[in-house]
N, C-alpha and C positions, 0 to 999 in steps of 0.2 A: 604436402597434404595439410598443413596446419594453417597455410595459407588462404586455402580452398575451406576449408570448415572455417577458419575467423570470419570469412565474407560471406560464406550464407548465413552464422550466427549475424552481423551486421545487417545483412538484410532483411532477415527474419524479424529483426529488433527495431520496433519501429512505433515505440509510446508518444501518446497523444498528452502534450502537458495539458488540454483543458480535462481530460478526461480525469488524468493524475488528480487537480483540482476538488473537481467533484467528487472523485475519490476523499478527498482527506477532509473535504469539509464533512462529508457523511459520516465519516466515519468519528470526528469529532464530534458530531453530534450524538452519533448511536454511545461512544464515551462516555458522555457527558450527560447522557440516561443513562446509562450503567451503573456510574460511581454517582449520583443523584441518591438511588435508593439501590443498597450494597445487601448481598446473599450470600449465602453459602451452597445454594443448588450450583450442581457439575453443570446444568444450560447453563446458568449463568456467569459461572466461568470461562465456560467455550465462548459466550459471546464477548467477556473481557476480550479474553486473548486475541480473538479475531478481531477488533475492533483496534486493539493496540497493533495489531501488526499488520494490516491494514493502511492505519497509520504512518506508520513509520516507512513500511514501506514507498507510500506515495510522497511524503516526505524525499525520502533516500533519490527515489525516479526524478523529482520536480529538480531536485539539487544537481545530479549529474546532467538533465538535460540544458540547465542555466549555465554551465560549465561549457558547455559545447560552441 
């Protein structure tokens, strides 16, 4: 059974490193407006946080698919 769900999670999983890319450049840049000119509005902490993880995320993807 866990053989059968590892290989359609595997097939299911199927990230595009340029996509990741443009991911993290944007997302560096939406950053890098953010912490530019700093708030205290709850938007503009949601869009920190989206923005850092995001980030990090695409980062994390770019990393394991180098790996592969």
């Amino acid at each position: 059974m866990s053989r059968t769900v590892r290989k359609v999670l595997a097939e299911a999983y199927d990230p595009d490193p340029q996509a990741m890319v443009i991911v993290a450049m944007g997302s560096s840049f939406l950053l890098f407006s953010l912490l530019s000119n700093p708030s205290s509005n709850p938007s503009y902490l949601f869009g920190l946080v989206v923005a850092v993880l995001s980030l990090v995320v695409s980062v994390v993807v770019l990393a394991v698919e180098t790996r592969r």
